[in-house]
C-alpha positions in Angstrom: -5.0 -8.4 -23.5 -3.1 -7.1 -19.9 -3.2 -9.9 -17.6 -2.6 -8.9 -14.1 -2.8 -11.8 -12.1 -1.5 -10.7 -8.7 -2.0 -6.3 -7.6 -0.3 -4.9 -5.0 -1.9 -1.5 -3.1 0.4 -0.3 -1.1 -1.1 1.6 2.1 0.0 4.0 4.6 -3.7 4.3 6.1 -4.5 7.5 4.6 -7.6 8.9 2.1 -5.4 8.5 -0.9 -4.3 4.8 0.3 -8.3 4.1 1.1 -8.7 5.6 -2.9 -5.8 3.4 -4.0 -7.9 0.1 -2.6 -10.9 1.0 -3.9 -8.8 1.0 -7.3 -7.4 -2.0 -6.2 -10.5 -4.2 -5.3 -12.1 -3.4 -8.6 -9.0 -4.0 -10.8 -8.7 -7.3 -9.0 -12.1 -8.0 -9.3 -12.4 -7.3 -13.2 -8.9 -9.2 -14.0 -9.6 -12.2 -11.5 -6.5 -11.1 -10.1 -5.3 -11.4 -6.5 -4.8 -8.6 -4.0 -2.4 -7.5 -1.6 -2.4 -5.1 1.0 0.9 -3.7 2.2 1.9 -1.7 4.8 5.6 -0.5 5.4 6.4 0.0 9.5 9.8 1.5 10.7 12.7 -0.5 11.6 12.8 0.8 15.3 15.5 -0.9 16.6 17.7 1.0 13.9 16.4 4.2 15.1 16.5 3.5 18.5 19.3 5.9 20.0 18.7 8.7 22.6 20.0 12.2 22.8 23.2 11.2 25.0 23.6 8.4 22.5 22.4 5.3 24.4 20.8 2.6 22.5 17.5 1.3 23.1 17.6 -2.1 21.8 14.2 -4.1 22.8 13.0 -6.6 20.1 9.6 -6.6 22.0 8.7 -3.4 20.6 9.6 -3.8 16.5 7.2 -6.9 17.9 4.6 -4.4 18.8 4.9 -2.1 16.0 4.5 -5.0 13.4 1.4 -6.4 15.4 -0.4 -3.0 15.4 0.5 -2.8 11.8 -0.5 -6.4 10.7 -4.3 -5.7 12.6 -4.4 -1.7 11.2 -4.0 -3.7 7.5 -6.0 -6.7 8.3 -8.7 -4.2 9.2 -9.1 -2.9 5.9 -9.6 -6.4 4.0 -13.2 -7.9 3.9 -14.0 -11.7 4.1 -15.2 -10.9 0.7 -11.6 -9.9 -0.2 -10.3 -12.6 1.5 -12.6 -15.3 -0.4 -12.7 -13.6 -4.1 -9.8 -12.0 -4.4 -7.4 -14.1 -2.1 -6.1 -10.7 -0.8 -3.3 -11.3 2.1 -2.1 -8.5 4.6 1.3 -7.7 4.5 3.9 -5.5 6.5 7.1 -5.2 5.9 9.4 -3.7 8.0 12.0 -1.3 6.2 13.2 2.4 7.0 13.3 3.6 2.9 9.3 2.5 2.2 9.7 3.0 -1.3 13.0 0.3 -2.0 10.8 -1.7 0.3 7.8 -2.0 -1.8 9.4 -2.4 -4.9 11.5 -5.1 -3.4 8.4 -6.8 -2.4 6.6 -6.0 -5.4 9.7 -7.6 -6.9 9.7 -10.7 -4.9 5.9 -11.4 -5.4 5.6 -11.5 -8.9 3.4 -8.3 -8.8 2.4 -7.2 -12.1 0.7 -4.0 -10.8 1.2 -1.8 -7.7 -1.6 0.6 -6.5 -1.1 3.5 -4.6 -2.1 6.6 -3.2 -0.5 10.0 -3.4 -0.7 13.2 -1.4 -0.1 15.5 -4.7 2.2 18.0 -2.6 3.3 21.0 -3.7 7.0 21.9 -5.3 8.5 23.3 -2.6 7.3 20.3 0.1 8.3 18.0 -2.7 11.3 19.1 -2.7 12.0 18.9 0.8 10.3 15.4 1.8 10.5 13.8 -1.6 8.1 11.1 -2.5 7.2 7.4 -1.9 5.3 7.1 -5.0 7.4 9.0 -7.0 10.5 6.4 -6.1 8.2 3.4 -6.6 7.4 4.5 -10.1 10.9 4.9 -11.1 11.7 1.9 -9.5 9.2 -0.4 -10.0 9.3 -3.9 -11.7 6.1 -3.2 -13.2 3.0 -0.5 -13.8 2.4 1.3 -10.7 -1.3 3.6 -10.8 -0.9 6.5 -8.5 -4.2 7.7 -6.9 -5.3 11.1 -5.5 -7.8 11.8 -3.1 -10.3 13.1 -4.3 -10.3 10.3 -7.0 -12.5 10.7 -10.5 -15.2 8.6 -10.1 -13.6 5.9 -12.1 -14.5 3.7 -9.1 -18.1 3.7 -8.3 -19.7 2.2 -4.6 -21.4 -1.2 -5.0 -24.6 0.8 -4.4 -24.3 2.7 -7.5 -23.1 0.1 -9.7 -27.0 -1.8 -9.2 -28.5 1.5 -9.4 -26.7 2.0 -12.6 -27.5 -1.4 -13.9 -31.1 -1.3 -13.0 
């Protein structure tokens, strides 16, 4: 029997991410598992140089960025998933997203990450790389990557008591 106690999804607010929860909510809900919801937001201050190289150094606004963050990702958990699942909100603030959630994956005790892809082609692969593609060779554990469209593995509540009916 796989026992995943704790699942990470790991978001950046887009429809594969909004797939990758639904995958999420209903692995955590059919393991008894708890959820997380992560969200990786740029280290600013390391990126914070101007053309004629002067260095904008204000803590105030890695404060903003990780406030926005922590509200976009609080957004998307329910009190439902708050009271059956446990789920927590998480941001973590990293420049290289994919080290950072396998780090935190690591950390946590994670025994499955969930998250979205945006299936790109060769040629844009090549060029930008990809987040999930790191986190699966990295990961500690099982990572599910999710396309959007998904199958309808996952179906709304609304058709589950149809179907059971």
């Amino acid at each position: 029997m796989i026992a995943l106690k704790k699942i990470l999804v790991a978001t950046d607010f887009s429809e594969p991410s909004e797939a990758a929860l639904a995958y999420g909510r209903e692995l955590a809900r059919s393991f008894g598992s708890g959820l997380l919801v992560a969200h990786v937001v740029e280290n600013v201050l390391t990126t914070a140089v101007g053309a004629d190289g002067f260095v904008f150094n204000d803590p105030s606004l890695q404060q903003d960025v990780d406030a926005t963050a922590r509200k976009r990702v609080e957004s998307l958990l329910s009190d439902e998933d708050r009271a059956v699942l446990g789920a927590n909100a998480v941001v973590i603030v990293s420049n290289t997203p994919a080290y950072a959630i396998v780090n935190y994956a690591r950390e946590a005790n994670v025994d499955l990450i969930v998250m979205g892809t945006h299936g790109r082609g060769a040629v844009a692969h090549l060029l930008m790389g990809s987040v999930a593609e790191r986190v699966v060779r990295l990961a500690p554990c099982p990572v599910l990557t999710v396309r959007h469209p998904e199958r309808e593995f996952v179906r709304p509540d609304a058709l589950v008591a149809v179907a059971n009916a």
